[in-house]
N, C-alpha and C positions, 0 to 999 in steps of 0.2 A: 423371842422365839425364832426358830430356823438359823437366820443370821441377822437378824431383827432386834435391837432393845433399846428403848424409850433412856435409857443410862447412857448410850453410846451417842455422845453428840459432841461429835467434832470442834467444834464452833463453828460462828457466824461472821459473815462480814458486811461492813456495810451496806453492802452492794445488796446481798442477799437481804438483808434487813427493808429497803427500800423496795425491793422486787414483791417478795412474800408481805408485806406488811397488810396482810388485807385477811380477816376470819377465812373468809369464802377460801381464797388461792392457799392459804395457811394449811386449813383439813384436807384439803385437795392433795397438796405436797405429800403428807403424813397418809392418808388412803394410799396412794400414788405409790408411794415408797413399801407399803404394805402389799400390796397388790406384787408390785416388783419380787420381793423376796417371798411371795406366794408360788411364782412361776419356778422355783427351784426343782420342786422335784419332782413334777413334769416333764421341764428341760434334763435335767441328770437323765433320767428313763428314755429320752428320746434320743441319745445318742450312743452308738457302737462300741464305745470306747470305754475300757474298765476303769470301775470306780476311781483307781489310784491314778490311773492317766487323767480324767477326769478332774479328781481330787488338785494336781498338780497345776495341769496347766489352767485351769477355771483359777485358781489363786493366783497363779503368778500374773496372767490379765488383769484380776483385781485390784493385786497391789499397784499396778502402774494406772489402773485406772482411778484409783482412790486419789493417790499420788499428784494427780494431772488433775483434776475433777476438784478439791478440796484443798486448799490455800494452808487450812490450819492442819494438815497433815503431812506438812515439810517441816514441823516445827515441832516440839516439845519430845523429841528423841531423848531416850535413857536407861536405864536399868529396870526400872516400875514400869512403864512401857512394855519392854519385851519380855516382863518376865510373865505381866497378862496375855501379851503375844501367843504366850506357847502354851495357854488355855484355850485363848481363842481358834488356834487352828488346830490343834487336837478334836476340836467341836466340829471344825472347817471337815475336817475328813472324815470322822465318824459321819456326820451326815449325806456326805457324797455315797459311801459304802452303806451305809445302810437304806437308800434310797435303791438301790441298787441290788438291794437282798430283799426284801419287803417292800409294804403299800408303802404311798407315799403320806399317807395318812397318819401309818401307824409311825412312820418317821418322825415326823411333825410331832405327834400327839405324845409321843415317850419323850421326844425331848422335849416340849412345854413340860413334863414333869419336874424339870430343874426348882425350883421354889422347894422340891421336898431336901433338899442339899444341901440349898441355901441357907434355911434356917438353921441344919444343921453345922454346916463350914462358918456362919456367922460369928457365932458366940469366940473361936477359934480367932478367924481373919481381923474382924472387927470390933471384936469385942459388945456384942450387942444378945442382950440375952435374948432367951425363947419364950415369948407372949405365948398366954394360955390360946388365945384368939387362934394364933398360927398354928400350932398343934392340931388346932381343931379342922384346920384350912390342911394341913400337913396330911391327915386321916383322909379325908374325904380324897386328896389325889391320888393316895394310895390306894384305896379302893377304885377310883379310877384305873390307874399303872393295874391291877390283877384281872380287869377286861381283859386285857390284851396276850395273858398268858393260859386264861382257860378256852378248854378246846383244842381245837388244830387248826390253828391258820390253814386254809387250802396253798398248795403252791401252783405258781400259773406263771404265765412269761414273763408279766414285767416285776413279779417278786417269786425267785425262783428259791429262795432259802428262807424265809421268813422269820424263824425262830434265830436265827441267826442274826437275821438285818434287825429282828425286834432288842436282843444284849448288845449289838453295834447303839442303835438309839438310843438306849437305856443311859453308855458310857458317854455320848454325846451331849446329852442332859445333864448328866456328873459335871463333864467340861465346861459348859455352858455354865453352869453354877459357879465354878470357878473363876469363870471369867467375870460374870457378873460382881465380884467379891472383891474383885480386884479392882476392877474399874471404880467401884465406888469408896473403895481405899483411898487408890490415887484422888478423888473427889476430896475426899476426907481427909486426906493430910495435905491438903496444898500442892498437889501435882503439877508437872509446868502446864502451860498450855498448850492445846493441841494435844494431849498426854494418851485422851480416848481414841483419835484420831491415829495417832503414832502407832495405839498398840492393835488398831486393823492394820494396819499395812504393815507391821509387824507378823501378825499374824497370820496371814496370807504370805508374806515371803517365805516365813518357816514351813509353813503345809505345801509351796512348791516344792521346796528344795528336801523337805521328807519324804514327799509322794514320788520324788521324780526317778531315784532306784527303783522302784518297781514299777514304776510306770513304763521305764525302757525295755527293750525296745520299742517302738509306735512299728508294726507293720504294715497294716495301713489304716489311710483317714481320706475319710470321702469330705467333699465339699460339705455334707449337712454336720458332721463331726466340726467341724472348723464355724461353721456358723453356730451351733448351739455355743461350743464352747465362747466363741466372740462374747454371743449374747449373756450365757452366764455371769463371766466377769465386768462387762462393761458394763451393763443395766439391769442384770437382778441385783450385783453387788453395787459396783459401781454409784450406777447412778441412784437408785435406790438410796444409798447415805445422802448421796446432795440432795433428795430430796427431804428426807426425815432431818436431816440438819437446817435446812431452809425454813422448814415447816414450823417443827419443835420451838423454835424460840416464841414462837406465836400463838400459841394453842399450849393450854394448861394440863399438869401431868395427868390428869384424869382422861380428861376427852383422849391425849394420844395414847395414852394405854388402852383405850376402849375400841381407839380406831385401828391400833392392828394389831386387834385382835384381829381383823382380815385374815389375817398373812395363817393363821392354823386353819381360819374358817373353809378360807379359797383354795389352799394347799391339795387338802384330798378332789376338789371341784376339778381343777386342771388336770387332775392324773385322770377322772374320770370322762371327761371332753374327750382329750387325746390318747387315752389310754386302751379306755374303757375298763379302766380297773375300779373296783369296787373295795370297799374297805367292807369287813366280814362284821355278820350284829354286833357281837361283842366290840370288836375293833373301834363299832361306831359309835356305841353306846358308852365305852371309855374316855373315846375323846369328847363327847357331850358331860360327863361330866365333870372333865378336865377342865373345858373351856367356860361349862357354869359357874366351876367354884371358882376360876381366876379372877371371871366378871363381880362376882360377887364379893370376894376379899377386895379388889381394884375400890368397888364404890362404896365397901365399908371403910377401909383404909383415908378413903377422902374425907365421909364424914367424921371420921375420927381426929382428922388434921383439922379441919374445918372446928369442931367445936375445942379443939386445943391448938390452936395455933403456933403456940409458944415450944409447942412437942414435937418430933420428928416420932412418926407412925410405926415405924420398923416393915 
């Protein structure tokens, strides 16, 4: 979720193996990294600078910081690579923009809707059909996703378009599905290595270098513009991956999918610390039961691997 997912893991190297090799410092890395990509859209809201500027230069930081930061992301560059690339920063800017139009909540919580896509883009990409189970998981987000559009979002400062930023989130979640689809392609057919790795810094290159016509002119940028954006790229995205990459090898898919969940939980928390923006009942009530049914398919899904071992869960 955000820019967040338990599928996206770089690799490991030994180095990192012998530092994280411990439960405790393991969940720590993966909260850590959660927490980090929680601070997005807060930081987005905190700075002067429109979405598409934003959008831009927060990516192009991250690609050099990914670059720099991850060993296995100089390596398995290709076609597969960037063609999930230009899903994943399609994602990249929808969520700058609609952080930027809307709560930062209801950002977060529309794109967690991505799973309703997935199943769908699945059967397509992957070839993997539609379980009754998912459909049932598929309902419930959707009713979820229709929080969000009854009523009238109020508009206030730090989301001055709302219905607006809420069809921005909606397409970010789409993208995000896509990318998910992809990655676990390249998974699946023997992608090189480094391939998940390759297609963030893929994917951030392309959301620079698309953002950056309309992000120019810059007229101006005060020193806190230049610090969020730092921060953005360097350690919400940045370091954020070295951490969930360190982490994830050491902590089983369940636990790290339960542990960031953080990252949607803290999302609206941060807007409302430094905001003081508030997500609307409905708005909240949405992403409560977004983030139930996720929890809940997450630890059926386990137990279903668990008593079939021999079966991959979907």
């Amino acid at each position: 979720m955000g820019d967040s997912c338990p599928l996206i893991v770089p690799g490991v190297t030994s180095a990192d193996r012998a530092a994280w090799d411990h439960p405790v410092r393991a969940r720590f890395a993966i909260l850590a990294a959660a927490i980090l990509f929680s601070s997005g859209g807060a930081a987005i809201k905190a700075t002067s600078l429109t979405g598409w500027q934003v959008a831009s230069f927060r990516s192009g930081i991250a690609a050099l910081a990914v670059l720099l930061m991850l060993p296995a992301a100089r390596r398995g560059w290709g076609v597969r690579p960037l063609v999930v690339g230009v899903g994943y920063a399609a994602t990249m800017i929808c969520f700058v923009l609609a952080n930027k139009l809307t709560t930062s909540a209801n950002t977060i919580y529309l794109q967690s809707t991505a799973p309703i896509y997935l199943v769908l883009i699945g059967p397509l990409v992957l070839g993997e059909p539609i379980r009754r189970r998912e459909i049932g998981f598929m309902a419930v987000l959707v009713v979820g996703l229709a929080f969000f559009f009854i009523g009238r979002e109020p508009v206030r400062v730090t989301a001055p378009h709302p219905l607006q930023g809420n069809v921005i989130a909606l397409l970010s979640g789409v993208f995000w599905a896509f990318t998910i689809a992809g990655l676990r392609f390249i998974g699946r057919s023997g992608g090189p290595a480094g391939g998940a790795a390759a297609s963030v810094v893929f994917g951030n290159l392309i959301a620079c270098v698309v953002a950056l016509p309309l992000a120019l002119p810059v007229e101006h940028v005060a020193l806190r513009d230049v610090a969020v954006i730092g921060f953005l790229g360097v350690f919400q995205i940045g370091l954020a991956y070295v951490f969930l990459t360190a982490g994830i090898a050491h902590v089983g898919a369940l636990e790290a999918s339960l542990l960031l969940l953080a990252e949607p939980v803290l999302n609206p928390v941060w807007a409302w610390l430094v905001h003081g923006e508030r997500p609307s009942a409905w708005s909240a009530a949405g992403g409560i039961v977004i983030v139930a049914a996720t929890v809940a398919k997450t630890l059926y899904d386990a137990r279903t691997a668990t008593a079939s071992p021999g079966r991959l869960s979907g």
